[in-house]
C-alpha positions in Angstrom: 73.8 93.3 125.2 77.1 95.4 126.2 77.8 98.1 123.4 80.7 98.2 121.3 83.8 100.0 122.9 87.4 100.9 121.6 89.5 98.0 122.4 93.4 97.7 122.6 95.9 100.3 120.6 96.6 101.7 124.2 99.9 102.2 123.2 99.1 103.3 119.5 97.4 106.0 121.2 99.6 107.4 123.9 102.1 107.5 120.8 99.5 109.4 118.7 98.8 112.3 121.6 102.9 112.8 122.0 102.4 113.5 118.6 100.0 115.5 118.7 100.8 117.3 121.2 104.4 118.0 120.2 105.8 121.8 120.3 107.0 121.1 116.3 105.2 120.3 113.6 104.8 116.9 112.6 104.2 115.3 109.2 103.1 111.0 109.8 101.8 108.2 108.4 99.2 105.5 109.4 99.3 102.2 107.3 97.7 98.9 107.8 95.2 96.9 105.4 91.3 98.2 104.8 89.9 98.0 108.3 92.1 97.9 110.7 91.1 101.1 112.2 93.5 104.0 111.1 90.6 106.6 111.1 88.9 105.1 114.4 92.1 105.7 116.0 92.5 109.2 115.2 88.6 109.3 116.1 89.3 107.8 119.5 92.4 110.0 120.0 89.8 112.9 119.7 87.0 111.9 121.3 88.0 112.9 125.0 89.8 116.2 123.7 86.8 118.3 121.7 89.7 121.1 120.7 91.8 118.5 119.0 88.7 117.2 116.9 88.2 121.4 116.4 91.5 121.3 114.7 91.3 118.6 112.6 90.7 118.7 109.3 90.1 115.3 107.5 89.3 114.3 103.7 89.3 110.6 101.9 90.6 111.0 99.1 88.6 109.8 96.0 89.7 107.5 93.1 89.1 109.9 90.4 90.6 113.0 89.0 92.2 116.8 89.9 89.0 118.3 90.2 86.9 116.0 92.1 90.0 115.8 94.6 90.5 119.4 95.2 86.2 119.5 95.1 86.4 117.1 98.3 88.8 119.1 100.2 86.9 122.2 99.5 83.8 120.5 101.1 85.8 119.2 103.7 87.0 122.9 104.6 83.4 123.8 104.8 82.5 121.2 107.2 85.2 121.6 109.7 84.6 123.5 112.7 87.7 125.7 112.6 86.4 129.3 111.3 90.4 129.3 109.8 88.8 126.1 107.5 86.4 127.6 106.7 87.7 130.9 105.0 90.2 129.4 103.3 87.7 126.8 101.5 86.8 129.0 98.2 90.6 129.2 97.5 90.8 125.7 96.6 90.4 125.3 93.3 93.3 122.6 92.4 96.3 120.8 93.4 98.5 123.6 93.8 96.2 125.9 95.6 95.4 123.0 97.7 98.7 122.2 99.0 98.9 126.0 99.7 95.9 125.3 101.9 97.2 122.8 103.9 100.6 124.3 104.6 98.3 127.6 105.6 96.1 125.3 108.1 99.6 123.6 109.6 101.5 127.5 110.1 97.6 128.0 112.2 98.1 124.9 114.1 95.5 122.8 112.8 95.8 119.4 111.9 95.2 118.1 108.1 94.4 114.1 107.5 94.6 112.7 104.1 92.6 109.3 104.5 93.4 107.0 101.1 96.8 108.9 100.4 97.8 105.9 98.3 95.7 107.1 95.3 98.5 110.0 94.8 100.6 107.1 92.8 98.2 107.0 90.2 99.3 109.3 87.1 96.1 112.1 87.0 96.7 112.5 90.5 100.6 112.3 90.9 101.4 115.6 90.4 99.7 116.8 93.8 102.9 115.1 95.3 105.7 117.9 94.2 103.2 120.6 95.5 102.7 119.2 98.6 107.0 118.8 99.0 107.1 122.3 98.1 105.0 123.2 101.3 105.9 120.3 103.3 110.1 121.6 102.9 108.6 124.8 104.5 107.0 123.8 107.2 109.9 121.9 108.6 111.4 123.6 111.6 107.9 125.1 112.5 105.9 125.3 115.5 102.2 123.3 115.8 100.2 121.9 113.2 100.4 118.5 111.4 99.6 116.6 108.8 98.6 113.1 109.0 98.4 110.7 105.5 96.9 107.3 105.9 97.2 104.3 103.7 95.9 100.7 103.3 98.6 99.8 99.9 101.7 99.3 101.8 103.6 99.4 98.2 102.0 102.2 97.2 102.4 104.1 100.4 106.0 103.3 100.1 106.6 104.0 96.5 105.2 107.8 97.5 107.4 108.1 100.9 109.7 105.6 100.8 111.1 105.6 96.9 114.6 108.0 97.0 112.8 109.4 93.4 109.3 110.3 95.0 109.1 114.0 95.8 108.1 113.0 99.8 110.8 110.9 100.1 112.8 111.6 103.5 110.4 114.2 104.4 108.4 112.0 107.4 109.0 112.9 111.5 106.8 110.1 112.0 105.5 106.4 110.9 102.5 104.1 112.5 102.1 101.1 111.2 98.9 99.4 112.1 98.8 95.5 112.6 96.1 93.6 113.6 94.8 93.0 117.2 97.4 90.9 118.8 95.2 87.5 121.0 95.7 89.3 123.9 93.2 92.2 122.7 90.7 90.1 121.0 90.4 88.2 124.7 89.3 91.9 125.7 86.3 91.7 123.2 85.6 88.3 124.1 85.1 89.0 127.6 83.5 92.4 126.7 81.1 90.2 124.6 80.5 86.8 126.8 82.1 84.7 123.8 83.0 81.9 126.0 83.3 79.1 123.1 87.0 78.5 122.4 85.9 76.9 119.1 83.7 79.9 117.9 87.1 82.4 119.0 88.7 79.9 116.1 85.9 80.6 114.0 86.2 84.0 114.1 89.9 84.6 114.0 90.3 82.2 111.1 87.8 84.3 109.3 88.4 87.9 110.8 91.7 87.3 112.2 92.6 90.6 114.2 90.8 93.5 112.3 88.5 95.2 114.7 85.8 96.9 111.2 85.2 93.1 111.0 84.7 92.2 114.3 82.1 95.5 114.9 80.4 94.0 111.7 79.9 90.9 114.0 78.8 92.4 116.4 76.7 94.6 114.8 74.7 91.5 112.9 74.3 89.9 116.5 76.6 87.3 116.2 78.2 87.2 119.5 74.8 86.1 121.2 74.6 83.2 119.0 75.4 79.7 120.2 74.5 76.8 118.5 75.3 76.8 114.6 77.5 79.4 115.3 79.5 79.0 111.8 76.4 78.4 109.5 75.5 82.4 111.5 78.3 83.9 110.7 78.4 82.7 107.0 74.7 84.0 106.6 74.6 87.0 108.5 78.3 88.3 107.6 78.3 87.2 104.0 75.1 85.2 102.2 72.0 87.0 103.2 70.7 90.2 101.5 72.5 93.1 102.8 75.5 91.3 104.6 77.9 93.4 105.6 80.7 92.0 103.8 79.4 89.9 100.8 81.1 92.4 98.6 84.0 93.1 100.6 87.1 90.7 98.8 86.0 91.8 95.8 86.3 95.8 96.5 89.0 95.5 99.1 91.3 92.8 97.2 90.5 91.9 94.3 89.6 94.9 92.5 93.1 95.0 90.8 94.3 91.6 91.2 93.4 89.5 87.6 94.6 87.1 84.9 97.7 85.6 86.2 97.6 87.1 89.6 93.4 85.9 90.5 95.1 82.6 89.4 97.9 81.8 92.0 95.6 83.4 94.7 93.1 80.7 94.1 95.4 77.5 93.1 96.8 78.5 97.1 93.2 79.0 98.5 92.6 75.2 97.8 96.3 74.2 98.1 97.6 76.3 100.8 101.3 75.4 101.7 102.0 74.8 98.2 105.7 74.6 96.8 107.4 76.4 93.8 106.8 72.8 92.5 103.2 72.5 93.1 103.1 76.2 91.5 104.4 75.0 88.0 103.2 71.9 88.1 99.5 73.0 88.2 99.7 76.5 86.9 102.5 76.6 84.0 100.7 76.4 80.8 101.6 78.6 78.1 104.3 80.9 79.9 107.8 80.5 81.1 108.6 79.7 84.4 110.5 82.7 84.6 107.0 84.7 84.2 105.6 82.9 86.7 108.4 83.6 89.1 107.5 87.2 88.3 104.3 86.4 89.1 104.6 84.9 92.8 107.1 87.3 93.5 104.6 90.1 92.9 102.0 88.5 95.0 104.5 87.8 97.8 106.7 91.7 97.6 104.4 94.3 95.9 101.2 92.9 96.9 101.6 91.3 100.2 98.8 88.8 100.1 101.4 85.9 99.9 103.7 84.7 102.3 106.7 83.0 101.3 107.8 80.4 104.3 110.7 78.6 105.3 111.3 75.8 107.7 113.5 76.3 110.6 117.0 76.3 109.8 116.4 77.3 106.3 118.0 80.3 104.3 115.9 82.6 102.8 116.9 81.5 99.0 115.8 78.0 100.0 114.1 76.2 97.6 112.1 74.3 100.0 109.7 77.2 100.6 106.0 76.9 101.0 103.3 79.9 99.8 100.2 80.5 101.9 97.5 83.7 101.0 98.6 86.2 103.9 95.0 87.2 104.9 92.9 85.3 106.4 89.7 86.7 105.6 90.9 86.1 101.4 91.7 82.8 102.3 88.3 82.1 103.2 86.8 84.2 100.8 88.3 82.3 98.1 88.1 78.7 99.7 85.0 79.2 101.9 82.6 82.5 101.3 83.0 82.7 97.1 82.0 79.0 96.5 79.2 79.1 99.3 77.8 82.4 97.2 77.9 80.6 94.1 76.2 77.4 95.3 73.2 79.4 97.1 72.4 81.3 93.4 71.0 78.0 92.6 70.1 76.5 96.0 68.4 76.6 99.2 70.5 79.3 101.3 70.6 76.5 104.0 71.9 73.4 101.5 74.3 75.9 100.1 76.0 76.3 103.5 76.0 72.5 104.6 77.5 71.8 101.3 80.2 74.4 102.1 80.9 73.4 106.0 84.0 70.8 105.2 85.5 73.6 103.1 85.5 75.8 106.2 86.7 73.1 108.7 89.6 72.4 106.4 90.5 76.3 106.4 90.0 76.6 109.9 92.6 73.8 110.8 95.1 75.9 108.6 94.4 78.9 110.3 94.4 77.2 114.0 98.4 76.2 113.2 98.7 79.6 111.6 97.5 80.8 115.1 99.4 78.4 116.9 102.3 79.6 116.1 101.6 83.5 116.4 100.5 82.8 119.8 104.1 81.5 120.2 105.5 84.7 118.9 103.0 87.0 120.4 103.7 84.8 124.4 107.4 85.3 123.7 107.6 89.0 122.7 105.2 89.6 125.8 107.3 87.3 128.0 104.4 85.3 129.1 104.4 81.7 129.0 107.3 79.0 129.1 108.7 79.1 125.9 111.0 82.0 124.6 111.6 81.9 120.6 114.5 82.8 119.6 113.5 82.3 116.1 110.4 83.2 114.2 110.0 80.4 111.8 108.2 77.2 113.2 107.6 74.4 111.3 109.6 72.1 109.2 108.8 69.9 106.3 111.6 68.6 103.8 111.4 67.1 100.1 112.7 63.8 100.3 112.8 62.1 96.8 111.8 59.2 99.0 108.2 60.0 100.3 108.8 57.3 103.3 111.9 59.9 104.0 108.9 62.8 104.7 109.3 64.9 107.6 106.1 67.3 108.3 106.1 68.7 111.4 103.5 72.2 112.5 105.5 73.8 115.3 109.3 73.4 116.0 110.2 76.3 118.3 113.5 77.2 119.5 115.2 79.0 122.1 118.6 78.6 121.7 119.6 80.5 125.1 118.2 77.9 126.8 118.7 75.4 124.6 115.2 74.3 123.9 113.3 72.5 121.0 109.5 72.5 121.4 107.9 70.2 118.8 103.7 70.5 118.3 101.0 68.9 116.4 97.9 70.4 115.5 94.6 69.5 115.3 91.4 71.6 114.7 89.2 68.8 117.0 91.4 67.4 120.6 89.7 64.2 119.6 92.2 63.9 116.6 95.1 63.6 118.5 94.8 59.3 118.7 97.2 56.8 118.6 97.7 57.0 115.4 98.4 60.3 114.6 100.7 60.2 117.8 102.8 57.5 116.2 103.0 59.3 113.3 104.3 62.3 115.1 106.8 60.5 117.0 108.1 59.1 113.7 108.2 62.7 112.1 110.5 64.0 115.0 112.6 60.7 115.0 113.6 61.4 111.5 114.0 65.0 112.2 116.6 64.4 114.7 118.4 61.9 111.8 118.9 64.8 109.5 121.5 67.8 109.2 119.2 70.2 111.1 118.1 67.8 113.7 122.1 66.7 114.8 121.9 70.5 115.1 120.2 70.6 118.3 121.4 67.1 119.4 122.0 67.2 123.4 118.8 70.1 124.0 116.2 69.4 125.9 113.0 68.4 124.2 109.4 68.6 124.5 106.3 67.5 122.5 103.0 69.6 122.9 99.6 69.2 121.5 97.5 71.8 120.1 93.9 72.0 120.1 91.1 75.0 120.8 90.1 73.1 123.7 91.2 69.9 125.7 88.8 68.1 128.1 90.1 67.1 131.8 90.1 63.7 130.5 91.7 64.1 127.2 94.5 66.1 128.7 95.0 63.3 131.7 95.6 61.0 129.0 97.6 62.9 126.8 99.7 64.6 129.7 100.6 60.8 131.2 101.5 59.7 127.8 103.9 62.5 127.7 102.6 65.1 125.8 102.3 68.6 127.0 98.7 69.4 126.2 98.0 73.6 125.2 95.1 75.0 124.2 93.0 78.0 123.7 91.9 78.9 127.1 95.5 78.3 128.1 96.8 81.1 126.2 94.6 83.5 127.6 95.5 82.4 131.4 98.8 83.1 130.1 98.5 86.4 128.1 96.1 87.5 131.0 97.7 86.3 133.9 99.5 89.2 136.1 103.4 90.2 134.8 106.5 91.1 136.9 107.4 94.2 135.9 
């Protein structure tokens, strides 16, 4: 079995060692979501230079108060190699003398990382903030040293660094924002790993999407080197069976501080996802307003970011034809997949518990296959691999006809207006969906997209229909190709996002 490696971030890290290595002092941030690799990076970044890791100092901070905070950095300056770290550990003894600390380790050159920075919002701890300014203002304009504070609550991150009120505010040289693995990197670890099943690569994604703790987890339970029942493994091993790695993980990552109104949304659009502002009060208005609930999504959607609000092509953002969908993927099957599975096997067979819960996770994974779908169109076009170029980032269109024979649902309309392009695309999670019928209804779907206002829009471009599956057989493509369809699929994106580039 090939051990795990670091994989992609190449150009995270070249950005990290200019850092690093810059004359001046530096003061930057790393946020992404829980997972997604903010300390392996700095690990990695260290791993071939043994003085940098000599000069690092790093401490998570705790959820808790003034004194078990400035406790952990004290322990942390006793476990660093730097000698400087260690004598200036007993002088810690709170905030203030901490921040003193740190500035004192920066004006010697080392290098201090605050994993978990976002718990400085909270009240017992927000006062560390103005300390750290104090010795933050004075180490601007200095030579060597850094501090590095790293975040998984984008809101919270911001509200500390971003707010014109917080005492940090204005004071970064430096921001990293950490998304997940783009396709092209997770073809790496599928190579790395002989995953050779486009339909377990959906599996995965549409449960792990691109965060690489989750994909070590995998790998770690052995579930790359299984073939058949692939999804009934990775339901077991990553989330049912005693000691699975993540069985707790929504719960402590999420959920922790999402409840009442909030828990309530989240899992109305794990069973509904594409739900309207319509569905939303329909279902969910009971004894508040609709204003409150507007308060409520919008939470979700700004502070929060585990909704996305979505807009057909063509739309304005204040459209009222919007659609929600849970951002993450791995809480979208948590709530629609893993949480119901959990509850069924407290009073069944571990094995019944999972058939029972299979349709649940085919139906998520078509959803996430069109969610992939069209990221691989955005992720192709910013690479400039492929043949379509997007010239907008919203692709799909639906309407809400008062007249339900008036419907128009279509997964993918892309558009490159410099070429005058219009790409339309059906998904399905199986190739063996895409039959006559569901042709037809396609057709019809475009016909009466190129009736309305938006469709007369792009009347005289040329136009092309594709279908989308994991994988299409030589035969099922034939067919589909002479019928007039352009048939794409998995293993044609990574030819694509592999395939050599002109420079």
């Amino acid at each position: 079995m090939a051990s795990w490696e670091f994989y992609g971030r190449m150009g995270t890290l070249e950005t990290l060692d200019r850092i690093v290595h810059s004359p001046n002092w530096f003061f930057c941030r790393i946020q992404g979501r829980r997972r997604i690799g903010k300390t392996t990076l700095l690990r990695e970044l260290s791993k071939g230079e043994p003085s940098l890791l000599a000069r690092m100092v790093y401490m998570q901070i705790p959820d808790s108060d003034e004194r078990d905070v400035a406790a952990g950095f004290r322990r942390a300056l006793e476990d660093c190699e730097s000698e400087i770290a260690n004598a200036l550990a007993p002088q810690v003894t709170d905030f203030a003398s901490m921040a003193g600390v740190i500035g004192h380790l920066c004006r010697r050159g080392l290098i201090v990382v605050l994993d978990e920075f976002q718990y400085f919002t909270q009240a017992r701890l927000y006062a560390f903030n103005s300390f750290l300014q104090e010795q933050v203002d004075r180490l601007r304009d200095t030579q060597g040293g850094g501090l590095f504070v790293l975040g998984s609550l984008q809101s919270e991150m911001s509200a500390l660094l971003d707010d014109k009120g917080a005492p940090l505010f204005g004071r970064l040289t430096a921001t990293i924002d950490l998304q997940h693995w783009d396709f092209e990197d997770l073809i790496e670890v599928y190579r790395a790993h002989d995953i050779r099943e486009p339909h377990h690569w959906l599996t995965l994604w549409g449960f792990f999407e691109g965060v690489p703790k989750f994909y070590r987890d995998a790998y770690d339970q052995g579930l790359f080197q299984v073939g058949a029942r692939f999804q009934e493994a990775l339901l077991e091993r990553m989330f049912l069976r005693e000691g699975s790695p993540l069985a707790e993980e929504a719960d402590t990552s999420f959920l922790r501080e999402v409840k009442g109104r909030l828990l309530s949304v989240l899992n109305f659009l794990s069973e509904h996802p594409g739900s309207s502002h319509g569905q939303l009060v329909g279902t969910l208005l009971r004894d508040e307003d609709e204003a409150s609930l507007k308060v409520t999504v919008k939470r979700l959607v700004e502070n929060y970011h585990m909704v996305d609000k979505r807009h057909p092509v063509f739309s304005e953002s204040k459209s009222r034809n919007s659609r929600y969908y849970i951002t993450d993927n791995f809480l979208q099957a948590w709530l629609s997949v893993v949480k119901p599975a959990r509850d069924a096997s407290r009073m069944r067979p571990l094995s019944k518990a999972i058939d029972l819960t299979l349709p649940r996770l085919h139906g998520h994974e078509g959803y996430a296959f069109e969610k992939l779908i069209r990221q691989l169109h955005v992720e192709c076009s910013r690479k400039g691999v492929g043949d379509f170029s997007l010239t907008s980032i919203e692709l799909g269109y639906w309407n809400r006809p008062r007249d339900e024979q008036n419907a128009i649902e279509i997964d993918i309309v892309a558009l490159d207006e410099d070429t005058r392009r219009i790409r339309f695309g059906s998904c399905k999670r199986s190739a063996s969906k895409h039959i006559q019928s569901s042709l037809s209804e396609f057709e019809r779907h475009i016909e009466r997209f190129m009736s309305t206002k938006e469709g007369r829009r792009v009347k005289g471009w040329t136009l092309t229909k594709a279908l989308f599956s994991p994988i299409f057989s030589d035969e099922e493509a034939r067919a589909l190709t002479a019928a007039g369809y352009q048939c794409l699929d998995l293993p044609a994106y990574v030819r694509m996002l592999t395939s050599p580039r002109s420079a």
